[in-house]
C-alpha positions in Angstrom: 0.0 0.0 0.0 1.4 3.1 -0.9 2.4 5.9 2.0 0.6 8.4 3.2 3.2 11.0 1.4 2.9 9.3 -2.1 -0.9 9.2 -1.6 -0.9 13.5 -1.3 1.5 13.8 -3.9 -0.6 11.7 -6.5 -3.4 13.9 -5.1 -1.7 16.9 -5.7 -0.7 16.3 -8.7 -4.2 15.2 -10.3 -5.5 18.1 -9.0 -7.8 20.6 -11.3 -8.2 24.7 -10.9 -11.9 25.0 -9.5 -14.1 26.0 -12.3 -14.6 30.2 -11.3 -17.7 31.8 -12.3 -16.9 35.7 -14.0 -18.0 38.1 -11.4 -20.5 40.0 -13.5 -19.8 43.1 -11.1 -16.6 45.4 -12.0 -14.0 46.1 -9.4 -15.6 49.5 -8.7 -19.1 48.4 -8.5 -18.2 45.3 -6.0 -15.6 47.7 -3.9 -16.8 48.2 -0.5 -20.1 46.2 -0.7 -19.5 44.6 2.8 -18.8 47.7 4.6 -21.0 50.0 6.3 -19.2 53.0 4.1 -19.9 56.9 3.6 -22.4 56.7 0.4 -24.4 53.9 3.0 -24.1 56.8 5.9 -25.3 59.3 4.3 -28.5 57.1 2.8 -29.4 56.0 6.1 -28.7 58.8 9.0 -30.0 62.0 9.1 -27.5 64.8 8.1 -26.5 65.8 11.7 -25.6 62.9 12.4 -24.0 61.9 9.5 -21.9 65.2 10.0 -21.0 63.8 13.2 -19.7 60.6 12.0 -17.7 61.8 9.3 -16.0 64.4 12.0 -15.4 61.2 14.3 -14.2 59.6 11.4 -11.6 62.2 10.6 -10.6 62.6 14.7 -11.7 66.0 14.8 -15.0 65.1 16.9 -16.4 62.1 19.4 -19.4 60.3 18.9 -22.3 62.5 20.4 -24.0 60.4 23.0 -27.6 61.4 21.6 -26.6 60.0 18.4 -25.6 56.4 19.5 -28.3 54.9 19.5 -30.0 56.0 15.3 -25.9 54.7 14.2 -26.5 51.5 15.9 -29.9 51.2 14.7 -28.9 52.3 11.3 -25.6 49.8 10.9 -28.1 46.6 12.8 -30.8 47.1 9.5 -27.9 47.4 6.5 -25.9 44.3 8.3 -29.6 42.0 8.3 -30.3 43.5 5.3 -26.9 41.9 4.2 -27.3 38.5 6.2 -26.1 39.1 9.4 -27.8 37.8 12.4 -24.8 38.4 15.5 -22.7 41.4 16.1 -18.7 42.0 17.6 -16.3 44.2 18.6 -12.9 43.0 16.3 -10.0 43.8 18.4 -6.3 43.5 17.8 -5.0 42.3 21.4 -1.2 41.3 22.0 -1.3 38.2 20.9 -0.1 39.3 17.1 -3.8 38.9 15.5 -7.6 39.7 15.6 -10.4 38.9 18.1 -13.7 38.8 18.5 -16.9 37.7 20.1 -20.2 37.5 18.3 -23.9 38.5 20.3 -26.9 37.8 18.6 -29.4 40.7 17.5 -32.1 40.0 19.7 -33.6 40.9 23.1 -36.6 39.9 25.0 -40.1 41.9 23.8 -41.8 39.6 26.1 -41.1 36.2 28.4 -41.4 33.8 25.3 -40.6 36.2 22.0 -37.3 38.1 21.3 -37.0 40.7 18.6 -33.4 42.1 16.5 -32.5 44.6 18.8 -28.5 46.9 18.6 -28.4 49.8 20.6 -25.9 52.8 20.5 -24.6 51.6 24.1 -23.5 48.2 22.9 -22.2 49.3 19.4 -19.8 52.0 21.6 -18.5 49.5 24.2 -18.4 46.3 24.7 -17.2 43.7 27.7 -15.5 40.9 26.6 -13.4 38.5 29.2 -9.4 40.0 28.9 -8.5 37.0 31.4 -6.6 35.0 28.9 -4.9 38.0 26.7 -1.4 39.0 27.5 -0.9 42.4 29.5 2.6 41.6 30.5 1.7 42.4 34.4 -0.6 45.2 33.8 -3.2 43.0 35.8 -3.8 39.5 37.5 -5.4 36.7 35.2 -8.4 36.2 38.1 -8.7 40.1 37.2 -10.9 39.2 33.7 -12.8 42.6 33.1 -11.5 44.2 30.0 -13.4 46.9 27.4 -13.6 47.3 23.9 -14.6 50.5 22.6 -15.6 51.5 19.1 -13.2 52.7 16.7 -15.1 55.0 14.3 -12.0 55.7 12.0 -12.4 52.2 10.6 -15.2 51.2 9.1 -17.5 48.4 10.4 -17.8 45.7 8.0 -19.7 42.3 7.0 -17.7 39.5 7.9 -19.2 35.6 6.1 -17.5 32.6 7.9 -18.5 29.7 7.2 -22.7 29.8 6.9 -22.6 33.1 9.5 -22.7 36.4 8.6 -21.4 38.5 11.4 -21.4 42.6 11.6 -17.6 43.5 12.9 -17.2 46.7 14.3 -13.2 48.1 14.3 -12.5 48.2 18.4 -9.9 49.4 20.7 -9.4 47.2 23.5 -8.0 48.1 27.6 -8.8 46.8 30.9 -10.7 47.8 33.3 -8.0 50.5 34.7 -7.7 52.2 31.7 -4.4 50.2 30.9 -4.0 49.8 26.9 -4.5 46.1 26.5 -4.4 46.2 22.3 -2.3 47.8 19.2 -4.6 50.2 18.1 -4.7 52.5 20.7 -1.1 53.0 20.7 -1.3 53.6 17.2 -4.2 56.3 16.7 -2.1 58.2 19.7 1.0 58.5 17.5 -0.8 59.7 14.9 -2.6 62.4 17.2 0.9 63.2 17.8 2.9 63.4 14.5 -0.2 65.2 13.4 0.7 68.0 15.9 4.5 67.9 15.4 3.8 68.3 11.4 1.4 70.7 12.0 4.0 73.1 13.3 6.0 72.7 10.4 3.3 73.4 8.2 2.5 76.7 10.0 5.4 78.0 9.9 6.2 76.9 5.8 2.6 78.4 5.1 1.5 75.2 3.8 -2.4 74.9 4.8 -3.5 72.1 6.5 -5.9 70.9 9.3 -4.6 67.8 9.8 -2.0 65.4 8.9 -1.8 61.6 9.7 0.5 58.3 8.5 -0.5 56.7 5.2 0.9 53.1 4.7 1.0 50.5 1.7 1.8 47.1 3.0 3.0 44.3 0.8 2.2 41.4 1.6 4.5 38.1 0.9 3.5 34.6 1.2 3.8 31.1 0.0 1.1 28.8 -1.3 1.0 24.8 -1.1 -1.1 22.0 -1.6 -3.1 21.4 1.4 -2.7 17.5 1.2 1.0 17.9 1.5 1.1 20.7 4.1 -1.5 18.3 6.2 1.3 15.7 6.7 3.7 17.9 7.8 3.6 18.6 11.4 5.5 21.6 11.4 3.6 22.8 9.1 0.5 22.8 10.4 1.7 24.1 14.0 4.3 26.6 13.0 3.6 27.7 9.6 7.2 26.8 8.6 9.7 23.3 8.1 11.9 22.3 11.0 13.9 20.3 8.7 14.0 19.7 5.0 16.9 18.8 2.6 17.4 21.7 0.0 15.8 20.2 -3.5 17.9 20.2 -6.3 16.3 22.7 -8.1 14.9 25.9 -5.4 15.3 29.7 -6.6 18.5 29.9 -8.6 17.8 30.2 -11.7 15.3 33.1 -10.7 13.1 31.5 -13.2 9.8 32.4 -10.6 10.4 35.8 -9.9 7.7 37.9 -11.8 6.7 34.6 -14.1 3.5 33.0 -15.3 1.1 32.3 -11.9 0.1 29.1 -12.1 -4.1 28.5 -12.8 -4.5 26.8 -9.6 -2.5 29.7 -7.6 -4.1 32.2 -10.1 -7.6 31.2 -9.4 -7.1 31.4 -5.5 -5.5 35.1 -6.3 -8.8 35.8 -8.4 -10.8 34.5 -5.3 -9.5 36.2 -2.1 -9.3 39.5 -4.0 -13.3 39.6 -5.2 -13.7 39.1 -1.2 -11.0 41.9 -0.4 -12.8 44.0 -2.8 -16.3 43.6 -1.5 -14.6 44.4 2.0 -13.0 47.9 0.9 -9.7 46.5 0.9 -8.4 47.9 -2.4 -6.2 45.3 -3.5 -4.0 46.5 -6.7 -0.7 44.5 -7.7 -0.3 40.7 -7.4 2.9 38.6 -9.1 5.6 35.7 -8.1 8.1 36.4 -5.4 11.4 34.8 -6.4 11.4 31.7 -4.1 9.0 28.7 -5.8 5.8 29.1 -4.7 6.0 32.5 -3.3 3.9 35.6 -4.2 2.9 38.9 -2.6 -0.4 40.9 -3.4 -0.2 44.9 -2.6 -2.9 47.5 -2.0 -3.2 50.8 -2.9 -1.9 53.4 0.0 -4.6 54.0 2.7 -4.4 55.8 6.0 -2.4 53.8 8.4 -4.9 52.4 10.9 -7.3 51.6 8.0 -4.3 49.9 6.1 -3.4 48.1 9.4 -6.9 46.5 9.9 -7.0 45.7 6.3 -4.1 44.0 6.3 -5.1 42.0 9.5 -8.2 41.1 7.7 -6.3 40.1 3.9 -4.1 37.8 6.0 -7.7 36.1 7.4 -9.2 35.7 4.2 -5.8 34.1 2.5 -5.8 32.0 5.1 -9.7 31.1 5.0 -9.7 31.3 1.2 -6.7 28.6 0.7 -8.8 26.0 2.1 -11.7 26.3 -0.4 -9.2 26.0 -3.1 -7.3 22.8 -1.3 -4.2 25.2 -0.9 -2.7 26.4 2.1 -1.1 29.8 2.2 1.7 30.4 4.8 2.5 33.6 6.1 5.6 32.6 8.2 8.7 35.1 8.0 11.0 31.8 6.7 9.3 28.3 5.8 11.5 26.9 3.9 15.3 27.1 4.7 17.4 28.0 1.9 15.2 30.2 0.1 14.0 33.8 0.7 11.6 34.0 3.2 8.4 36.5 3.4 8.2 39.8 4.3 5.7 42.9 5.0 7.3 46.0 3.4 5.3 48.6 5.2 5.6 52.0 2.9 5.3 54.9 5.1 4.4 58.7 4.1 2.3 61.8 5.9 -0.1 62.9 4.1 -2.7 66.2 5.0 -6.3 66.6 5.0 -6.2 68.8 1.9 -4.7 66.0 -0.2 -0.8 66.9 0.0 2.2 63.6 0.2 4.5 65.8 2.3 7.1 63.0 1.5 6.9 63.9 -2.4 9.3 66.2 -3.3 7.1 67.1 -6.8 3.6 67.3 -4.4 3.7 71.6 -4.1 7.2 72.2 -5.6 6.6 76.4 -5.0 6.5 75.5 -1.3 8.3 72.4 -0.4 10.9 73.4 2.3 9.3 71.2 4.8 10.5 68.1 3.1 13.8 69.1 3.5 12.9 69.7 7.1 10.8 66.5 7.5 13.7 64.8 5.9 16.5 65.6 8.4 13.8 64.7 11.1 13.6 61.5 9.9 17.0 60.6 9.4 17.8 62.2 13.1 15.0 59.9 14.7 16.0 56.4 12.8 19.4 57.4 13.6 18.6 57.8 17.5 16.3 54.8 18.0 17.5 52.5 15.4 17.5 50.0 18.2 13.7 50.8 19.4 13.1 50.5 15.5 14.7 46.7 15.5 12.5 45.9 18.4 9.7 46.7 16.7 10.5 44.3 13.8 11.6 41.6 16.7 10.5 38.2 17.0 11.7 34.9 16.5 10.4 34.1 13.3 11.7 37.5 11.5 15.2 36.5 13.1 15.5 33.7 10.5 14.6 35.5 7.8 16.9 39.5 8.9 20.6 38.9 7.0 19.1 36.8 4.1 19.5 37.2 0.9 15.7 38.3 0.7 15.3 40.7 3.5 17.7 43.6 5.1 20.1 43.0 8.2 19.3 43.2 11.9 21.9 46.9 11.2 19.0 49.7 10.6 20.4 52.5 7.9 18.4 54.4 5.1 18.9 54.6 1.8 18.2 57.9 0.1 19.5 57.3 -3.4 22.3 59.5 -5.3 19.8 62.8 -5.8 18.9 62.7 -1.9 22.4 62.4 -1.5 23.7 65.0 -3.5 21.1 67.4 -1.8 21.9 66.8 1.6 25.9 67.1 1.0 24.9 70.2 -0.4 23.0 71.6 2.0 25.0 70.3 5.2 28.2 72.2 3.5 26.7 75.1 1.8 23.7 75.8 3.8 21.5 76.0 0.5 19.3 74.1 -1.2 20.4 73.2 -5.2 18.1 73.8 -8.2 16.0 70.0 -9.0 17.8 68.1 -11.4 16.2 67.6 -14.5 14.4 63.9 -15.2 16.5 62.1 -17.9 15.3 60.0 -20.5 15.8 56.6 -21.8 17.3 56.1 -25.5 17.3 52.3 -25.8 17.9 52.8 -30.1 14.2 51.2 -30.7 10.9 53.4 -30.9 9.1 53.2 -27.9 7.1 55.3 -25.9 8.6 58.7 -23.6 10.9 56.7 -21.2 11.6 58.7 -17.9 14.4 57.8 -16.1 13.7 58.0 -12.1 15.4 60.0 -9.9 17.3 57.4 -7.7 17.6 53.7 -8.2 16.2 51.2 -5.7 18.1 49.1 -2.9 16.8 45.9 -2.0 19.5 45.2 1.0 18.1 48.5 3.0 16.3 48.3 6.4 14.8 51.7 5.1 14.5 53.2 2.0 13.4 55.9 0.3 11.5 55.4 -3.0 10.4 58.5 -4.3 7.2 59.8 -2.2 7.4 57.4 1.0 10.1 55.2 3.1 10.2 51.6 2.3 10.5 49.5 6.0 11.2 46.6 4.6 12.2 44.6 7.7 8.6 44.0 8.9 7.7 40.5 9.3 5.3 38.7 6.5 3.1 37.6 9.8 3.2 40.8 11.8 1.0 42.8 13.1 2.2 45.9 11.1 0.8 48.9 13.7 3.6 48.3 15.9 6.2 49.5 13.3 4.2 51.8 12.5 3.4 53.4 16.2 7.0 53.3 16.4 7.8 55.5 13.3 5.3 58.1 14.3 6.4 58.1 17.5 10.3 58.8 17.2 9.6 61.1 13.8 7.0 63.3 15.9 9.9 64.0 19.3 12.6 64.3 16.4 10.2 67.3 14.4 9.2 68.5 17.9 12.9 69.3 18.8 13.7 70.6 15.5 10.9 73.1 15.1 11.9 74.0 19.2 14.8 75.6 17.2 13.4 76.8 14.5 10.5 78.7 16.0 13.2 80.2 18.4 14.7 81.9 15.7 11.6 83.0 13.9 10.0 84.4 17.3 10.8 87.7 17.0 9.6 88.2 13.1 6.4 89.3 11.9 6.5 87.9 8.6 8.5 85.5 7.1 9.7 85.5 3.5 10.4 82.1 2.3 13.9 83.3 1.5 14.3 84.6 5.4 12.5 81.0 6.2 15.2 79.4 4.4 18.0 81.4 6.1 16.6 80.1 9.2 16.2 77.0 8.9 18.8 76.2 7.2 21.2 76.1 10.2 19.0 73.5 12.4 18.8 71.5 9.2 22.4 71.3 8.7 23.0 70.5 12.2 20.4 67.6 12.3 21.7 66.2 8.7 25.6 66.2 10.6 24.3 64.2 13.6 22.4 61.6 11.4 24.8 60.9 9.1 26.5 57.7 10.1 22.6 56.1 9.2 23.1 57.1 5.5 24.1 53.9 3.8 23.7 53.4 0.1 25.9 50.3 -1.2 25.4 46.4 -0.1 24.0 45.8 3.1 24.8 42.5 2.9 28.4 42.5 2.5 31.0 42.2 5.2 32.5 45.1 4.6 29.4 47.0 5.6 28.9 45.3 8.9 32.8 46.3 10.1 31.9 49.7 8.7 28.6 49.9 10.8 30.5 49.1 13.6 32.9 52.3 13.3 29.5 54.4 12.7 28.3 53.5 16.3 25.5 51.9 14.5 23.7 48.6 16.4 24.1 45.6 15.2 21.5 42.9 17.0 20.9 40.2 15.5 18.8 38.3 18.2 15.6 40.1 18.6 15.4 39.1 22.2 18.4 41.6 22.9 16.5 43.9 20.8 13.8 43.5 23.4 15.2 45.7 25.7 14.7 49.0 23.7 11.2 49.1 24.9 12.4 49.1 28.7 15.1 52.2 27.7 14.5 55.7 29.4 14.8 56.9 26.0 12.0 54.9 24.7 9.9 56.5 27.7 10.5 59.7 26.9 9.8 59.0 23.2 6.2 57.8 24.0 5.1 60.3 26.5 1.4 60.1 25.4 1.1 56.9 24.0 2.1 54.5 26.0 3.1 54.9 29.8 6.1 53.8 31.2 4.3 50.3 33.1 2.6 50.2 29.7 5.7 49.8 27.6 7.8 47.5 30.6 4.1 45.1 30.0 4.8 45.2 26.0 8.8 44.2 26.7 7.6 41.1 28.8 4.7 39.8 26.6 7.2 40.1 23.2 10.0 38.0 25.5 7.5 35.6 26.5 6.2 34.8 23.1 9.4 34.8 21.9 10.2 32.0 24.4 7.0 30.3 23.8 7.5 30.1 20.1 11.5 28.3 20.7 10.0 26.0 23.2 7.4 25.0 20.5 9.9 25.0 18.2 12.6 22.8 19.6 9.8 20.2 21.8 8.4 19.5 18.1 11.5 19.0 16.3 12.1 16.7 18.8 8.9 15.1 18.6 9.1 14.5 14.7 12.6 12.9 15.4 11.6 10.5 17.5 8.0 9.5 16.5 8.9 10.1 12.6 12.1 10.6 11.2 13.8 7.9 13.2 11.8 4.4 12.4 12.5 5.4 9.1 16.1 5.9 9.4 16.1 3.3 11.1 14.2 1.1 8.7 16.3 1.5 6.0 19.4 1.1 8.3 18.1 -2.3 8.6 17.4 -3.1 4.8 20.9 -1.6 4.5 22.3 -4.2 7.2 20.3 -6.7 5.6 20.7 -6.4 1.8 24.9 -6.4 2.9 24.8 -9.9 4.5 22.4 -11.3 1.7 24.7 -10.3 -1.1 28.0 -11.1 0.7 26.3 -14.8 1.4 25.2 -15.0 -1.6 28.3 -14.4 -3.5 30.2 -16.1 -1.2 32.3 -13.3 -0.5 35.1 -13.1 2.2 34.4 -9.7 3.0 31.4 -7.7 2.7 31.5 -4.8 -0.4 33.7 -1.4 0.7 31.5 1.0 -0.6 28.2 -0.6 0.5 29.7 -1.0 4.1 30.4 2.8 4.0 26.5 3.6 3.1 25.7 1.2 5.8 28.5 2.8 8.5 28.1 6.4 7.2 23.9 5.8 7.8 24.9 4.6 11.6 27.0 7.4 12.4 24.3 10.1 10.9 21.7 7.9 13.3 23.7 8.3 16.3 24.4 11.9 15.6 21.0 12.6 15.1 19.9 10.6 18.6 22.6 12.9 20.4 21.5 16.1 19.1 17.9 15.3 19.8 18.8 14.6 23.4 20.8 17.6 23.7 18.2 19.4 22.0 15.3 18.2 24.9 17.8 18.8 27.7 18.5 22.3 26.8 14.9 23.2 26.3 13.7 21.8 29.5 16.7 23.8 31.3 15.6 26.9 29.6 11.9 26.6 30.2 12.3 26.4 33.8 14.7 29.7 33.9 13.0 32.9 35.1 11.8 35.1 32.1 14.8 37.7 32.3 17.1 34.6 31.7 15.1 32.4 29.7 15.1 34.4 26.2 18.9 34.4 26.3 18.7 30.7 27.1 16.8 30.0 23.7 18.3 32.8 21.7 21.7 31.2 22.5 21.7 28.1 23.7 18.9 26.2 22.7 18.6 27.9 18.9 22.0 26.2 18.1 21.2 22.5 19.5 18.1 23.3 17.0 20.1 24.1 14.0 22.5 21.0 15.2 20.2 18.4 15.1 18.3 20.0 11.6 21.5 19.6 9.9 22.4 15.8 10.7 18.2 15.1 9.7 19.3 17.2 6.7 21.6 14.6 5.6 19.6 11.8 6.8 16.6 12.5 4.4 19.3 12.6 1.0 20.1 9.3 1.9 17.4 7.1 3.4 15.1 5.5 0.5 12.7 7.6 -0.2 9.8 5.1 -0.3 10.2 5.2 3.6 10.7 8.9 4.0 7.6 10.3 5.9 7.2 14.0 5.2 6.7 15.8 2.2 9.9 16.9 0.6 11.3 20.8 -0.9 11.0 19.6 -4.1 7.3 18.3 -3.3 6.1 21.3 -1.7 6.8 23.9 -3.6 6.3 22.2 -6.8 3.7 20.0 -6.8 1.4 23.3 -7.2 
């Protein structure tokens, strides 16, 4: 009877693209049709209060209390209308993802009939149990009263899981004291605050405005496999990624994936999850191959960042959700398969204002543009001064495997600018002015083609932090990250670097009535040269992966840490306190430091007691096995032959398997006895236990398996190899 694993594979391989039906709706017309939206508003609530929820909305105005109740009322009749028969608050606690818990729409009319009932007080708060969410000491676990509270700058949406319909309404989430229990608030209070900071910049640079918040486009890598092959692979299924596998001879050189032809079965998955991103609002726009086999990466269009954030949360569900109909399985881990490039989440950052302006676009209102030079040296100065807060953000253990690839930046944070950005910041920091704009070239490639601009600066793959034109590329964001953290962090370090910039620059200008742009230049000229000085050593535009980059980075002052749990400790610096003064309290940020080092610890623990597992229950009876088919194919021939002594090079396979065995035996023992000393350390102790101790025995033992699976038959090999899972597509 043939194995498990050649069963999937044959299943695999005979399977068909699902017949799709054309949606007969266009993009536009199915955009948004799941989400309780402006045009929907405005049909359904009178004007005031439609007024209302727009300026709530915006975060210029709270909900009015009177009004609760005719929004409830109004988003309970579109959701039935639509399907839905239970509400929730969706949440984004510390655990890394979404939660939620659904209430029916009804309440008692009398003792034996209920009617569909919503009111304004349970769409504004909500009281689910927080007993079992991390708060990193913020409160006891018998202390279960936590609050979710309405979020109006998202917008609520439709949710269909399964045969439910459910009405989801975007939530912030904290306990009972007040303590921030969740991402979000953290995130809408560095916006509140690089809105202020940029505010006086535009003020003074006359550039009108009433508001300015973070913008982000996230892409979003990931890998796709048959769901009958991921199925037999423990790892798989537990931790989104392989704890062993051999490298197949054939993975990513011959870069013959990258940008190629998407396979139909792949294709028509794409096709799938994007019609139910559309109908959400989640506007969707670019989808191709990554360059590993079987990887690809779909990007939206740019969005403000806490919609972008929930949107991404909320792709990442319906991938997941969407795979299964399609008998594929779509993992978002940071490295799956060693070897290759791994995934990432390239969060594009920018500030936009209320009156339509990218104040990270050079072009966007060239005649008044001095605060991107201004906006520019704050940057710089605050990824310069918390480069390591910036790494913690990023941390975790499964973005540690995939930071120093050949896919993804190094744990070293610098920015790239490109030669322009260059040219204009040596100019200014030793002339004190600003040179005329260069120009855009054209290309002549001797054929007749259309007008061919040439861009201002080429791109760099290797950098932590580039800039591409009209935003800054992080690009060392994890593929399964919850993105606002990042992002909380930017706006947090850019808003106290601006803050202390325009300290010096409204000093100057105090004492002047009116301000010529050629006196506001003269000005602030000066603090902008000084800031562009002190941030230099983060400019980096060659090869971040070279070794001659890492000694230079070292002469620059610049961190290098490679293990995020060292990283960890940014969050705990004074610094780091000072830096978040109104977003998160000091308690608040020491709780976020020991939930990220627990998880961290949790995930090795899983990690390394798995690995284990699978050696012993999997990987060994069939090394064993063939050992003894080895053994006894040896003895058979020799006695068969009538040989004095047994053949030299089949006695080597037969030693050489023994010896890889007992390797593997030792390394697994090792493996359990350093994980069981480092689960029972206290938590200040324990990170550094797994980072350094116990991640080595991991990668010991993975390399002997390594070698075990290129040479037992592979008839008795278990698990589904490389070449299997990421071909067999």
């Amino acid at each position: 009877m043939a194995s498990a694993r050649i069963r999937a594979n044959e299943l695999a391989t005979k399977r068909q693209r699902p017949k799709m039906e054309v949606p007969i709706e266009s993009a536009s017309e199915m955009f948004g049709k799941y989400v309780f939206n402006r045009s929907v508003m405005q049909k359904m609530l009178p004007k005031k209060i439609y007024r209302n929820l727009l300026d709530a909305m915006e975060g210029r105005q709270s909900i009015l209390p009177e009004y609760a109740d005719a929004i409830a009322t109004a988003m309970k009749e579109w959701a039935m209308q639509l399907g839905a028969t239970h509400y929730c608050h969706w949440f984004q606690p510390l655990t890394g993802a979404s939660a939620e818990k659904h209430d029916a729409f009804i309440d008692w009319q009398s003792t034996d009939k209920v009617i569909e009932k919503f009111s304004g007080k349970q769409l504004v708060q909500g009281e689910p149990d927080a007993s079992s969410f991390p708060s990193g000491g913020l409160r006891s676990t018998y202390e279960a009263r936590g609050y979710t509270g309405w979020d109006p700058s998202s917008p609520a949406f439709v949710w269909h899981g399964g045969d439910g319909v459910t009405l989801c309404i975007p939530s912030v989430f904290f306990s009972w004291a007040g303590d921030v229990l969740d991402t979000k608030i953290p995130l809408l209070r560095s916006d509140r605050k690089i809105n202020t900071a940029v505010l006086r910049l535009l003020k003074v640079t006359g550039v009108s405005a009433s508001y300015v918040f973070s913008t982000l486009g996230l892409e979003q890598e990931y890998f796709v496999i048959d769901r009958a092959l991921r199925n037999l692979r423990p790892d798989l299924v537990l931790l989104g990624k392989t704890v062993f596998g051999a490298l197949p001879p054939k993975g990513q050189e011959l870069q013959d994936h990258y940008f190629g032809a998407v396979k139909d079965r792949v294709l028509a998955y794409m096709c799938d999850f994007e019609i139910a991103a559309f109908k959400l609002g989640i506007p969707v726009k670019t989808r191709h191959n990554e360059v590993a086999p079987a990887q690809h990466e779909v990007a939206p269009v740019y969005e403000r960042a806490s919609t972008a954030i929930d949107h991404n949360i909320l792709l990442m569900e319906l991938m997941r959700q969407i795979a299964v109909k399609h008998d594929l399985a779509c993992l978002l881990h940071e490295k799956p398969f060693q070897g290759l490039n791994g995934s990432g989440k390239h969060s594009n950052w920018a500030l936009s204002t209320d009156t339509g302006i990218n104040l990270l676009d050079p072009t966007d209102n060239q005649e008044n543009n001095i605060h991107f030079i201004v906006l520019l040296a704050a940057i710089l100065h605050a990824v310069h001064t918390h480069a390591d807060l910036l790494r913690a953000s990023i941390g975790g253990a499964s973005n540690d495997y995939r930071l120093g690839g050949h896919e993804a930046p190094p744990a070293i944070i610098s920015v790239y600018l490109g030669q322009e950005l260059e040219n204009l910041l040596n100019t200014i920091e030793k002339e004190g002015t600003i040179p005329s704009a260069s120009k855009k070239e054209k290309y002549d490639l001797g054929v007749h083609l259309g007008d061919l601009k040439k861009e201002a600066t080429d791109r760099n793959r290797t950098s932590p932090f580039a800039f591409t034109g009209n935003k800054f590329e992080f690009r060392a964001v994890g593929s399964s990250a919850n993105p606002a953290i990042s992002a909380t962090v930017l706006n947090a370090i850019v808003a106290e670097s601006l803050n202390t910039m325009m300290d010096e620059i409204e000093a100057k200008l105090k004492n002047k009535k009116s301000v010529s742009n050629q006196i506001l230049l003269t000005e602030v000229m000066p603090v902008v040269q000084k800031y562009i000085r002190l941030s230099k050593p983060v400019r980096f535009s060659g090869d971040n992966y070279c070794e001659e980059w890492i000694k230079e980075a070292k002469k620059r002052g610049l961190p290098n840490i490679k293990k995020s749990i060292e990283a960890f400790a940014a969050l705990k610096s004074a610094s780091t306190q000072k830096t978040f003064e109104g977003i998160l309290t000091r308690e608040e940020l020491q709780s976020r430091h020991e939930i990220v080092s627990e998880i961290y610890c949790l995930n090795l623990n899983i990690e390394a007691n798995l690995m284990v597992d699978m050696f012993r229950t999997q990987i060994l009876p069939s090394a064993l096995s063939y050992q003894k088919q080895v053994a006894k194919s040896l003895n058979a021939t020799t006695e068969a032959l009538g040989l004095k002594k047994q053949p030299s090079k089949q006695k080597e396979l037969l030693v050489r398997l023994m010896e890889l065995i007992e390797k593997a035996i030792d390394a697994s023992d090792q493996l359990n006895e350093e994980r069981i000393k480092a689960a029972e350390l206290a938590l200040d102790k324990r990170g550094n236990a797994y980072a350094f101790l116990v991640i080595p025995c991991m990668e010991a033992l993975r390399e002997v398996v390594d070698q075990l699976e290129e040479v037992v038959d592979d008839t008795l090999w278990q698990l589904p190899k490389y070449r299997e899972l990421l071909f067999l597509i």
